[in-house]
N, C-alpha and C positions, 0 to 999 in steps of 0.2 A: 397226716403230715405233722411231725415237730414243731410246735411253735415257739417262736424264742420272744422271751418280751426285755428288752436293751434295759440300761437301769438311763435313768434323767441324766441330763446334761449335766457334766459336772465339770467343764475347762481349766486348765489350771493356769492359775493368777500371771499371766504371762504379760512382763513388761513390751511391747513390739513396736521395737526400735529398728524397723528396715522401712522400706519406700511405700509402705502402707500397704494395706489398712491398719490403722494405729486403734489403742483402745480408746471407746471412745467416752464422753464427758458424761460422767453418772448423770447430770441432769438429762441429758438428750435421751441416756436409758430409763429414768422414772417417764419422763413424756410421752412415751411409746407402750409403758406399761397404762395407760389412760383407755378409759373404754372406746368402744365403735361407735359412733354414731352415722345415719344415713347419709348416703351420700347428697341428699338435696335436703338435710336438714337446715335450715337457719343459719345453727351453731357451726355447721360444717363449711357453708360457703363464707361465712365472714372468720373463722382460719383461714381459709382458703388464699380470702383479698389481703387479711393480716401477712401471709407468705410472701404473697406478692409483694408486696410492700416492705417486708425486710431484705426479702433479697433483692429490692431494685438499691438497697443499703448497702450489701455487701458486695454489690457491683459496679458501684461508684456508678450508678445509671438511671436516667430519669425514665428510661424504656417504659412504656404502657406496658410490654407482653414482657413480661418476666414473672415464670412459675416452674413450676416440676414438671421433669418428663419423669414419669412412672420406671426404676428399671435401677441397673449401675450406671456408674458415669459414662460407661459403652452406649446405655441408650441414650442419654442425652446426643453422644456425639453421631452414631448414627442416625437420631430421628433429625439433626441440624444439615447432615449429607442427604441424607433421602430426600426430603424436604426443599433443599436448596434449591442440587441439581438432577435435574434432566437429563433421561438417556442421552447419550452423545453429546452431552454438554461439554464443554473443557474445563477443568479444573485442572488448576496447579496446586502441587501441595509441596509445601518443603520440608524436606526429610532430612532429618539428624540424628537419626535414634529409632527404636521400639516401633515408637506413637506415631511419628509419620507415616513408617510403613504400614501399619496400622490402619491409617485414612487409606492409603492406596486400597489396603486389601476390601475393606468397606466400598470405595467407590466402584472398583472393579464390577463388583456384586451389582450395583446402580446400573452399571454399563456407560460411566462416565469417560469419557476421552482424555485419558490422565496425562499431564505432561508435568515435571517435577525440576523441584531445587535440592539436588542432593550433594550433601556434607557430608565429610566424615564425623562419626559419633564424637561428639565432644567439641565442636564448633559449632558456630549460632552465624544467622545469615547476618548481614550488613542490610541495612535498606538500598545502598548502591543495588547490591545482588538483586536482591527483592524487586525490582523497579529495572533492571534488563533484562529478570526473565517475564516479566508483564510486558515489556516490551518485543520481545523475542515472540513469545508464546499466543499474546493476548486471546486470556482465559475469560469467560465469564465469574470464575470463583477463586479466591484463594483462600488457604484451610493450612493451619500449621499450628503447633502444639505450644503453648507459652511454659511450662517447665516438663521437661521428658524424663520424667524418673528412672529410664534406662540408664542416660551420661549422667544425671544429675547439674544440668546446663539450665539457661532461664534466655530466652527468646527475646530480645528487646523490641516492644510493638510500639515504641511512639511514634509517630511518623506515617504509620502501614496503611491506618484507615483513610487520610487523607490522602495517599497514594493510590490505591485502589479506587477511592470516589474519582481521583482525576484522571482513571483510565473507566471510568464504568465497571468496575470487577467490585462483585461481591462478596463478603471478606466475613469468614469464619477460624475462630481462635479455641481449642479449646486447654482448659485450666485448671480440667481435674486437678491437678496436683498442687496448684497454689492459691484457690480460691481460700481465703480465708488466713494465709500466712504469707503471700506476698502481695505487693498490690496489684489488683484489674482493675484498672482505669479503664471500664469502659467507655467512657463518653469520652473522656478524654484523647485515648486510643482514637476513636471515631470506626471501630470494628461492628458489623453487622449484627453478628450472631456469638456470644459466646456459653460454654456449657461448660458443665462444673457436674462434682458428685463430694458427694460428705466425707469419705472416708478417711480423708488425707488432713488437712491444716483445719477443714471445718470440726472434727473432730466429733464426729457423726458414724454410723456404721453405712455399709456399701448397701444398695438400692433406692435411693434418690438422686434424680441429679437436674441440679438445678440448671436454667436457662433463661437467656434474654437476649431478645431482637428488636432492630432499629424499625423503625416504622417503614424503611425502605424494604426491609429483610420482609415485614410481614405483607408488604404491597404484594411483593413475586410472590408469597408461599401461597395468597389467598388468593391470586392468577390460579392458582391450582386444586383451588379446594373443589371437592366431587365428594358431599355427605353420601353417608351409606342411605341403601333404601330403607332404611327399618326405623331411620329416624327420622328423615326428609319430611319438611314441612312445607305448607300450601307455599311458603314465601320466601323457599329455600333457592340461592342461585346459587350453579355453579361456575367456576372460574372459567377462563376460556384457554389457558393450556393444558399440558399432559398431566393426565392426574398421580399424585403420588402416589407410588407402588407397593410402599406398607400402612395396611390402616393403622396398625397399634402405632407407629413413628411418625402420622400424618400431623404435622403440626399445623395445620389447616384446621381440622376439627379440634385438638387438644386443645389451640389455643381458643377454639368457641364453647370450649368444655369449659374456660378459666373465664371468661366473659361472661355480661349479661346474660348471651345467651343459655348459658347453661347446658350445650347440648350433651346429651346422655352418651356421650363417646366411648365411656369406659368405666368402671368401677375405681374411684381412686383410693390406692392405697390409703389408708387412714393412718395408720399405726408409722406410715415412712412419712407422711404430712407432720404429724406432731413431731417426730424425730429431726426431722427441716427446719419446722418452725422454732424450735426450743434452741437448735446450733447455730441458725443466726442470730437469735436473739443473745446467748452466750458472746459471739462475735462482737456484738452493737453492744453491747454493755462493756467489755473490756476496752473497745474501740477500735479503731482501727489502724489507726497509729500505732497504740502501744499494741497491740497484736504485731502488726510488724515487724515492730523491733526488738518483741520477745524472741520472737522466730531467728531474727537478724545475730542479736544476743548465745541464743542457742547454736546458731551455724559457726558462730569464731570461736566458740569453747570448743566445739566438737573438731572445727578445722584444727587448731592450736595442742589440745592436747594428742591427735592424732600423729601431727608430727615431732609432738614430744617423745612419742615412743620410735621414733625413728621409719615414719611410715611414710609415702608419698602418698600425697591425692591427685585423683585424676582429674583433668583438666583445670582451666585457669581460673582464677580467682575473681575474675571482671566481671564473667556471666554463669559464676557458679549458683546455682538456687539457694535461698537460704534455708531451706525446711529437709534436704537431702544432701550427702556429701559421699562423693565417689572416694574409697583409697584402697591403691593397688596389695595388694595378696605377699607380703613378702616372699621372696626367694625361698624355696624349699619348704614353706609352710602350706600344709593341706588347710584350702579355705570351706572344706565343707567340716571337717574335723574339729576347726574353731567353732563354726556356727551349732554345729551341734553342742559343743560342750558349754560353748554361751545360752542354747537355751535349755538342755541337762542338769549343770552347775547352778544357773547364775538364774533360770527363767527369764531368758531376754534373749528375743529376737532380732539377728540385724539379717541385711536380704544379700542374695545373691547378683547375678547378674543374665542378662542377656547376650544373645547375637554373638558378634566378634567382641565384647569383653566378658562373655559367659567363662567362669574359673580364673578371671583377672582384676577383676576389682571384686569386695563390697560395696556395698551401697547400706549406710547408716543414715535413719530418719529420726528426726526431733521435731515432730510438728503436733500442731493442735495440742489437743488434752497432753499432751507427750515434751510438748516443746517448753521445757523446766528444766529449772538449775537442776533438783537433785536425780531425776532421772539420766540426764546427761550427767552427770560424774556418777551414777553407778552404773551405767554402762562405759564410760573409759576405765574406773575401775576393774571392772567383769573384764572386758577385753586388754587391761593390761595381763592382769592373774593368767588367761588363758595363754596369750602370746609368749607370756616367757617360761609355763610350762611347756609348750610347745615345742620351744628350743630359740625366739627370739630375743635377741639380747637389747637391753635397754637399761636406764638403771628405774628401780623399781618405784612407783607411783608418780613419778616422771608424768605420764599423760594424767591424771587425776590433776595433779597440781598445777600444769598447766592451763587445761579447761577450768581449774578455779580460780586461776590468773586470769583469765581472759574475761570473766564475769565480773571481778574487780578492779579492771580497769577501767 
């Protein structure tokens, strides 16, 4: 047989300016270039409590159980569904977009009794909503998406948790897409269970994803805990309901992996630990504030000079996210023809879309490592150049100039 040997990786320097994964922050990639150490090294479980302890920072939460589910920000959010609920449980989940459906398809898998809040893409629920379908439905769980990079919407959750505690439902958020560039209030919120993954505003690469539960969330999960045989100890008990159905997403044992106890649950990634630990530490040194309002800073230059070239964005301005910005496809222009030539021409990435606005919007992101004056105007730059070869008319550096208006005012 032929053997072929590939030559080394060799990427090209590609700016990726769509709904993520963004590049991410050369420190978080020297971190990871750090050697392996064991996993019950010394040095390794006090990283470990170090992680914990930045991200109960970037989670605005005094939560004890905040660490890494092993995986993409998919497992965080499936090991927080598996984990929660129980076959036949009822879960509500509200659906706006992608990510909602998303939960369903996941709960499905669980055999969870789904009953739903569905929007059309591009609208965000009211707590009104929120609070008559808990009343209509009454769920044990509710689970809904705080920024869906499908519409590029942002979820408003003040309110939600103390809603749910005053119906007994327990309340899962997840944030992939704005931990770290908008705010999660969690404690604030008063939300059970939220998860997160690097790739997006943390400016991290995909396979970490962070998570944190209220001591109420880990009361039910540890109802459930059933250690495996191979590591059961004399003084091992187990929970008294239905044991969760995937080990690798039991977070029963994971989180007695992040504990004292130490239990041998799993091999943890090393190499995505220091990659974690380095993206929140980059977060907490810049702040959290001004991260914000970089982000914040970046989404009206990007809104601004979009409609300088005579572009529409989708959906409204009240609960737009600030780290992604939907805008429609103009009339007669092929949107896959631009996005090529933007990363052909230009090395820069913006993303497509989904569902019913698959071939009708873009979706341009500016977060994390990415969320910067000069990358945002060499990408309205790039996409002016392409759109008016294209055949769109506008007058020329119109959107450049705009997005640098928006930065100085």
């Amino acid at each position: 047989m032929t053997q072929t040997f590939f030559g080394q990786i060799n990427p090209p320097a590609r700016l990726l300016m769509g709904p993520g994964p963004v590049n991410a922050h050369p420190r978080v990639l020297r971190a990871m270039a750090a050697d392996m150490l064991g996993q019950f090294d010394p040095e390794m479980t006090d990283y470990m409590n170090q992680t914990m302890d930045l991200y109960r920072q970037v989670f605005m939460t005094n939560n004890r159980w905040t660490l890494l589910v092993d995986g993409t920000a998919r497992a965080g959010i499936e090991a927080a569904l598996v984990s929660l609920v129980e076959p036949g449980m009822k879960l509500l989940i509200v659906r706006a977009g992608r990510f909602g459906l998303l939960l369903s398809e996941i709960a499905q898998r669980i055999g969870a009794e789904i009953v739903t809040l569905d929007l059309p893409w591009g609208e965000v629920a009211s707590l009104e909503q929120i609070e008559d379908a808990i009343i209509t439905h009454r769920p044990h769980v509710l689970a809904c998406i705080h920024g869906d990079t499908s519409t590029t919407m942002a979820q408003p959750l003040d309110g939600v948790g103390a809603l749910c505690r005053k119906y007994d439902v327990l309340s899962y958020v997840d944030t992939t897409a704005t931990l770290g560039g908008m705010e999660v209030a969690t404690d604030r919120w008063g939300v059970d269970v939220v998860s997160s993954g690097l790739q997006k505003c943390m400016g991290g690469p995909p396979g970490s994803a962070p998570i944190t539960l209220s001591d109420r969330a880990a009361e039910h999960i540890f109802a459930r805990r059933h250690v495996e045989a191979g590591i059961r100890g004399s003084d091992t008990t187990d929970g008294t309901r239905v044991r969760i159905p995937s080990n690798y997403f039991d977070l029963a044992m994971v989180m007695d992996y992040w504990s004292e106890k130490r239990l041998n649950h799993h091999t943890e990634a090393t190499t995505m630990l220091y990659g974690a630990r380095e993206a929140a530490r980059v977060v907490l040194e810049e702040g959290l504030q001004a991260r914000f309002a970089r982000h914040a800073a970046a989404s009206r230059a990007v809104c601004a000079g979009l409609r300088a070239m005579g572009l529409e964005l989708f959906g409204g301005d009240a609960h737009r996210m600030t780290n992604v910005t939907g805008v429609y496809i103009p009339r007669g222009i092929d949107g896959e023809q631009v996005r090529r030539r933007m990363r052909e021409d230009f090395e820069i990435e913006i993303g497509s879309a989904f569902g019913p606005l698959q071939g009708k919007i873009w979706r341009i992101g500016a977060m994390g490592y990415n969320a910067e004056k000069h990358k945002v105007l060499l990408t309205m730059g790039a996409l002016e150049t392409v759109l008016r070869h294209e055949g769109h008319g506008f007058a020329a550096g119109a959107g450049v100039d705009a997005a640098l208006a928006a930065y100085n005012d």
